[in-house]
Every structure is written in C-alpha cells, then in structure tokens.
C-alpha positions in Angstrom: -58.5 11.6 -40.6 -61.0 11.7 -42.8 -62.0 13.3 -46.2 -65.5 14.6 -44.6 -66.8 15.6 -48.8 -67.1 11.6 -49.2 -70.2 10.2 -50.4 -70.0 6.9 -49.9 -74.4 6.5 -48.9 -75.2 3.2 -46.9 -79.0 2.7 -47.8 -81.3 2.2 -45.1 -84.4 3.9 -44.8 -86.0 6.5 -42.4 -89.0 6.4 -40.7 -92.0 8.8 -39.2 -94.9 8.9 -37.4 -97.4 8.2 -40.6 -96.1 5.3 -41.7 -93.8 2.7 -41.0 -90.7 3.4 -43.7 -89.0 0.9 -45.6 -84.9 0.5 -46.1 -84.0 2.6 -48.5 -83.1 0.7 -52.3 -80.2 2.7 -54.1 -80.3 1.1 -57.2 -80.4 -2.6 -56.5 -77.2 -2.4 -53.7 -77.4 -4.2 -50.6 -78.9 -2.0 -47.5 -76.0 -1.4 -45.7 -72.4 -1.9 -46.9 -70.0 -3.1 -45.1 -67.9 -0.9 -42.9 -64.5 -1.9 -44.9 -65.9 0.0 -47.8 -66.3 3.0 -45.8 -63.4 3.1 -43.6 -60.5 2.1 -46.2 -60.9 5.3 -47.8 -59.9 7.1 -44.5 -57.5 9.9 -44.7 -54.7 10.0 -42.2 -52.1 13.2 -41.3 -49.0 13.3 -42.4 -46.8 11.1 -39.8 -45.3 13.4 -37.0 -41.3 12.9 -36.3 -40.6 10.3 -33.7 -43.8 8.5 -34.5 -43.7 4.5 -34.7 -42.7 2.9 -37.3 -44.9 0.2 -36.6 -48.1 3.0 -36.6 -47.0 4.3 -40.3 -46.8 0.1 -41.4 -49.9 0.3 -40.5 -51.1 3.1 -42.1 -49.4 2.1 -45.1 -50.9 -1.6 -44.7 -54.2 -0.1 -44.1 -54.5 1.9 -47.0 -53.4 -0.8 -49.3 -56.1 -2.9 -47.8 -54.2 -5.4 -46.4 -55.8 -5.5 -43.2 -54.5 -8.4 -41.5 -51.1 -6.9 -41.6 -52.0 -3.4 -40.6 -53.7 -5.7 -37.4 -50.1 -7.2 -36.3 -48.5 -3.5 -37.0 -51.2 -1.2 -35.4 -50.9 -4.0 -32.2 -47.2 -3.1 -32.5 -47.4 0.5 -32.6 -49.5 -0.1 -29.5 -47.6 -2.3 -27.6 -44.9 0.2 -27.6 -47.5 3.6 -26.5 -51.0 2.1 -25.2 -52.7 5.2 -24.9 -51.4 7.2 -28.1 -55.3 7.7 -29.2 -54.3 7.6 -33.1 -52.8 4.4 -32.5 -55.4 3.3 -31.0 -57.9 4.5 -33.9 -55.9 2.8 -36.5 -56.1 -0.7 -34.4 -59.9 0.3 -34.3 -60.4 1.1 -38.0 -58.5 -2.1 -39.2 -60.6 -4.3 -36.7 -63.8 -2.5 -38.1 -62.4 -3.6 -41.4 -61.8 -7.2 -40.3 -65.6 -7.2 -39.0 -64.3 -7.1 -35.3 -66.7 -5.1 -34.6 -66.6 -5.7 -30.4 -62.9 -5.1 -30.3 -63.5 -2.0 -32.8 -65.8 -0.5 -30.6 -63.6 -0.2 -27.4 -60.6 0.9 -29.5 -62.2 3.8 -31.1 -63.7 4.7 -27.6 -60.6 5.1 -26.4 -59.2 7.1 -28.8 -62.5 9.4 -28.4 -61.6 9.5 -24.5 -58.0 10.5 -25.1 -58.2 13.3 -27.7 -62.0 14.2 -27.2 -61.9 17.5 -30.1 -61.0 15.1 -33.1 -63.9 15.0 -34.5 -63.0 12.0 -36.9 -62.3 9.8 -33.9 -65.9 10.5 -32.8 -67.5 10.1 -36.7 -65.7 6.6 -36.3 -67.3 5.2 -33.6 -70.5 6.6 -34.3 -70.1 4.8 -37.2 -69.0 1.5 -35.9 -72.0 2.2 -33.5 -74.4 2.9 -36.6 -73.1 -0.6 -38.0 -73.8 -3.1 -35.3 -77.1 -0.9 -35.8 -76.9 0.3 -31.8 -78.5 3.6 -33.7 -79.6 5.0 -30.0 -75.7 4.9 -28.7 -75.2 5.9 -32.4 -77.1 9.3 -31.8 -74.6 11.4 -29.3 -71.6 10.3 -30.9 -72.3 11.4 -34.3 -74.0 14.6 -33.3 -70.9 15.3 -31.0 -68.9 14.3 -34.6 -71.0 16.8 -36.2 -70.6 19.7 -33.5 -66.6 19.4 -34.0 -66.6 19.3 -37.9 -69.8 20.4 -39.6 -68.6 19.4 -43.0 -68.4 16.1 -42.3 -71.4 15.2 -44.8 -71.2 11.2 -43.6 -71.5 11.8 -40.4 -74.8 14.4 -40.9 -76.4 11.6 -42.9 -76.2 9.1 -40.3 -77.0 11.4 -38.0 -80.3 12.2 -39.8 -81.2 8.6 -40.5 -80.8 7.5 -37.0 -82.5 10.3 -35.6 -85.7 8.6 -37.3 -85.0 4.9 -36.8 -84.4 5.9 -32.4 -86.6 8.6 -32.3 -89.6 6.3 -30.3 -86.4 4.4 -27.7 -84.9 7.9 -27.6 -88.1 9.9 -27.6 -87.0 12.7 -29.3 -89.2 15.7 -30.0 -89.4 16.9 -33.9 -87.1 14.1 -35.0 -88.4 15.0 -38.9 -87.2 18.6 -38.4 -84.1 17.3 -36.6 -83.6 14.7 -39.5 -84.3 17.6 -41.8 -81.8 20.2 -40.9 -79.2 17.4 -41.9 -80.4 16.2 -45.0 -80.8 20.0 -46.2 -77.5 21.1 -45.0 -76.0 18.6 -47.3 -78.0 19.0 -50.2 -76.8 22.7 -50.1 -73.5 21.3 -49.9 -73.4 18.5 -52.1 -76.7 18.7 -54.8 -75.7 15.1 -55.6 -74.6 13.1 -52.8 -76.5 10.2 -53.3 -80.2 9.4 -51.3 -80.0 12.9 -50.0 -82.7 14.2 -51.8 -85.0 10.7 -51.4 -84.7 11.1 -47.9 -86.0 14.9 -48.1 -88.5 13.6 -50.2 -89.8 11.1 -47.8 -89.4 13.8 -44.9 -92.4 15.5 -46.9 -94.0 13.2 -47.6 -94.4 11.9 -44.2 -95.7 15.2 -43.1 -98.1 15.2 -45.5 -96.7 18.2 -48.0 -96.7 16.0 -51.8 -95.7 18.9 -53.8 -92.2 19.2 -52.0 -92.4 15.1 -51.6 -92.0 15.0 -55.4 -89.8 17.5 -56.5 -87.3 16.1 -54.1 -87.9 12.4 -55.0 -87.8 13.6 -59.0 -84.7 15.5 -58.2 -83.2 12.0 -56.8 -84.7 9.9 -59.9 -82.9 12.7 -62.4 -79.2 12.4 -60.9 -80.0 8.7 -60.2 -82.1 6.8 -62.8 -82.4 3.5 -61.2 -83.2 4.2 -57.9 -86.5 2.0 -57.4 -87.0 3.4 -54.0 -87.5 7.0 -55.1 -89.6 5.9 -58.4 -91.7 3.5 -55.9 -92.1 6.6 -54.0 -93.4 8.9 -56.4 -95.6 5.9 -57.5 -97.3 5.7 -54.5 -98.0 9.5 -53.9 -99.3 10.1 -57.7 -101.2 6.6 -56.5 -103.2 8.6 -54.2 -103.7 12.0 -56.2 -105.4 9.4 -58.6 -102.8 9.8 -61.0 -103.1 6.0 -61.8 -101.4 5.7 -65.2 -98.5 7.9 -64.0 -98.2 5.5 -61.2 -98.7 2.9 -63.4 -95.7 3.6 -65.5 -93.5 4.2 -62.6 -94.4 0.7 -61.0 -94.0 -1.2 -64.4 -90.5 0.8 -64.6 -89.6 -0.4 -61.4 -90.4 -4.0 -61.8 -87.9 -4.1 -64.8 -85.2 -2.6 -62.7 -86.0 -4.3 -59.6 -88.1 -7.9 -60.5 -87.0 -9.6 -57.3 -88.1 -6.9 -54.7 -91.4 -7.6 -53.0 -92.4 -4.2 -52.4 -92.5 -3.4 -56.2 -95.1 -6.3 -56.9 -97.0 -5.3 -54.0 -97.1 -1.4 -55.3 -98.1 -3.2 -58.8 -101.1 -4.7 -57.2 -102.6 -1.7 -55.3 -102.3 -0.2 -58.9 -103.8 -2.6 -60.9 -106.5 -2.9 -58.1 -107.5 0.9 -59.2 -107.4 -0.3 -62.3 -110.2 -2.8 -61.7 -107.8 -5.6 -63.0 -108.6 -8.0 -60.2 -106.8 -11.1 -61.7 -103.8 -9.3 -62.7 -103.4 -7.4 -58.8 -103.5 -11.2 -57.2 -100.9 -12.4 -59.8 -98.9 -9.4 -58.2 -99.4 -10.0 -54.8 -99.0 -13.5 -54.8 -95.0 -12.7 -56.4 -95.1 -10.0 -53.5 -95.4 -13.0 -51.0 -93.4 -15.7 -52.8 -90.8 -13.1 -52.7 -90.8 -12.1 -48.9 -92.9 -14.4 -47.2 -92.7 -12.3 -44.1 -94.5 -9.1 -45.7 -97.2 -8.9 -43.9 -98.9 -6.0 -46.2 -98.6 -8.2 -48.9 -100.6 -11.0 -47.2 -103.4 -8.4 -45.7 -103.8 -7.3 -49.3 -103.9 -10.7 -51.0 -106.4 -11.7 -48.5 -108.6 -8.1 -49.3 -108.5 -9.3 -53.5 -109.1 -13.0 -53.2 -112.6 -11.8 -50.6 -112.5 -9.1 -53.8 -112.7 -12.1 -56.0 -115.1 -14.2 -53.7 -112.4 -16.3 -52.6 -113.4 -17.0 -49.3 -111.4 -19.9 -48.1 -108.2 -18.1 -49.7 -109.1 -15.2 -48.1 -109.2 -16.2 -44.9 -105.6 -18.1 -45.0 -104.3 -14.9 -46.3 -105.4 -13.3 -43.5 -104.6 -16.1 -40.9 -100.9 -15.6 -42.5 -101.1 -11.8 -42.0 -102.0 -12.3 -38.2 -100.1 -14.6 -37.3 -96.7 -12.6 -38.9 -97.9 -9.1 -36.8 -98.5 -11.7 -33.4 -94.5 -12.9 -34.1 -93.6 -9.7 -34.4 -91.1 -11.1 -37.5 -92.5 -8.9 -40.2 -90.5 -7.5 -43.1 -90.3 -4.1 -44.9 -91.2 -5.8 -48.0 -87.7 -5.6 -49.8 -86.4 -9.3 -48.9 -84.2 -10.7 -51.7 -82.9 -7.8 -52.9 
C-alpha cells in the first residue's frame, strides 16, 4: 500500500532516563505534521478484476487529494462489501486525511482484523495511533508493522520514538537499545533520511558516550544545515567539555535561524553565564520566558542570575514562578512559538 523508502520525518523528540528530552526542531517545521501529509502519498495495488468501481473512485479521488469525494466513494465501495478490509482502509486513510481521527481509528482496525499479514494496514493504524499521540497503543502495532515488512523505514522511526516517549507507562527494559536498533537500521538504509542521525545522536548522548553524541549530531547538521535542534545539541555537549566559544558560535547560529524559540535563548544564557556576562545571560533568559512562559528551566535559571546579580526580590519571583509551573504540572519543553 505503501512506498515503505518514504521519508517524510514528523519531528518530535525522544526521551531517556538522564534528562527529560525536548521535541525535536527540524528546521523551523511544526512538531508533528499532520497525518494528510503522510498518508496522501500512499501507494495502492493495481485494482483486481471485479473490484468496485466505487473503491477505485476513491482511490483515484484520494490520490488527487480530494478527500471529501474519496469519503462518499470509499462509503460506497463499502456499502456494497462491509468487510472487504482494503475498502475499509481506504475509508480509514481518507478519514485520517479529513482529521476524523475516531472514525479512522476503527476503520483501519478493521482492516488490520480482516487481513492481519498486510503489513501496511498495521503501519496505518499505528500511525493514526502515533497521531492522536496514544504512543503506548502505538507501540504493538507498529512493531507488529515492522515484523511483516522490515523496510518500512516510517514505521521503524516511529517505532523508535515511541519506544522512548512510553517507555516509563509501558515499562520497557533497554528502551535506548530498543530505540537504537531502529534508528541504526535505517541510517544503514537511508544515510539521509531526515532526524535519523539527531536521534542517534541524542541516544548517545543520553548514555553518556559525547564522542559518538557528536559525530552523529554533525553528521545531521552536514546533510541538514538548519536544523537548530542538532546545533542546540552539540552546543550544549561542547558546553560541558568547556568548549565555550564553540558553543558560543553554535548558540549565536541558532538564534539567527531560530529567534523565536525559547530553548535557544535559554542555551544563550547558560553560555554567556560561563562567560561571566551576567547582564547579557538575564537579557537571554528573560526572551527565554517571554517566549514560553511555561518553561520552567528558564524561570529556575533567571531566578539563579538575578540572586547572581544580587537581585533578591527578582529572584525570588523567578523562583515562585518556577514552583508554582512544576506544582501544575503545565510545564513546557522550552520550544513554544515555534
């Protein structure tokens, strides 16, 4: 059904046990795309004799991207054969597309039920799943998607993200080595399928291992210039070596790329903090906060420079704000208004 080489890379990040981890930035693209600009590229069999008229309308509609009309057809085709499973998964695409994402959901179980070995049937669902970001239903589906067609490059990067994002609901053991085996499997495949080599980066990372952290996350940078998540990340790890000017450059990079992104202004404070430039790292943080209000890092840090800068009173509001954001349990990754 599918062409499983695509890669078409959603952006949402992956976490560990060190840190919390941030959604992924590729470039300056939205997190997560919508499922219409996954699904309209699917890739459909050649139509079988005696199959509905109505099912190939749709098909046809479908792939023009009139979506509403491949609705009314695919609910034809199905009127006439309820349980033909790639009638079914057409209706289930097309109501994906629409944003119907309830509706998609049962559809493409169905068709899953009914012919349980196409793998594309599974890879859709999982990714319908992956959407509504039910990433522990998510988790089975696309593994199963995986098991049946191990090309599928799509379904191994979901797969590997929500591996990480579950991992604590779903409690699964080795969840970076789990994670890994994807990611790896389609760098070998695909050197430049986009975020691929970020999210091996931040695999090392994680566990510690900077040397393998950065040539991963400079691979990523080389095929893919302006994405501020891998420069942020290479930033921050040359940040601890005590490579400040090299972190320096990266973070002043990344603010020209990416001005309205808090975590880039919060990154520019902890650097010009090292630097000793206690002015200059509150003028950052205070953009890091204007920018995502809800970022509680930024408001623990702002409160640590203004008691830097014997700002007492400041201080403690900063830190009242930063409490009082944890307590609500409404903090953000620090990448609002991106």
């Amino acid at each position: 059904m599918r062409d499983s080489r695509a890669t078409w890379a959603p952006s949402i990040g992956i976490g560990g046990r060190a840190r919390q981890w941030r959604p992924l930035v590729l470039s300056l693209s939205r997190t997560l795309l919508p499922a219409f600009l996954l699904f309209q590229g699917a890739n459909f069999p050649a139509f079988a004799q005696g199959e509905s008229s109505s099912y190939q309308e749709a098909v046809q509609k479908y792939r023009a991207k009139d979506y509403t009309a491949a609705l009314a057809a695919a609910k034809r085709a199905l009127q006439e054969d309820g349980n033909n499973a790639s009638y079914l998964h057409i209706y289930g695409l097309t109501q994906a597309a629409l944003q119907q994402f309830a509706e998609a959901e049962e559809n493409l179980q169905r068709a899953v039920a009914l012919e349980p070995a196409e793998a594309n049937f599974h890879y859709d669902y999982g990714y319908v799943l992956y959407q509504q970001r039910k990433y522990d239903q998510s988790v089975p589906v696309l593994k199963r998607a995986v098991e049946l067609d191990g090309e599928n490059l799509m379904a191994r990067y979901l797969l590997g993200k929500a591996y990480v994002i579950c991992h604590g609901t779903l409690h699964i053991d080795k969840f970076g080595e789990l994670s890994l085996e994807q990611f790896k499997f389609i760098a070998e495949r695909n050197p430049r399928f986009p975020t691929v080599h970020l999210h091996i980066g931040m695999i090392y990372a994680n566990a510690g291992d900077q040397d393998k952290a950065l040539q991963e996350l400079t691979t990523e940078l080389e095929l893919y210039p302006r994405n501020v998540q891998a420069r942020l990340e290479i930033g921050e790890i040359l940040l601890k070596r005590g490579e400040i000017d090299r972190a320096y450059e990266h973070f002043v990079q990344a603010e020209k790329e990416a001005p309205t992104i808090a975590m880039v202004h919060y990154n520019l404070a902890m650097v010009y903090r090292k630097k000793a430039q206690t002015e200059e790292a509150i003028k950052a943080a205070q953009r890091c906060i204007e920018l995502d209000p809800n970022f509680a890092e930024g408001h623990y840090l702002l409160a640590q420079l203004y008691r830097q800068a014997g700002q007492a009173e400041l201080a403690r509001r900063e830190m009242t704000l930063f409490q009082e954001i944890k307590k609500k349990g409404i903090a953000s990754p620090g990448f609002g208004h991106q």
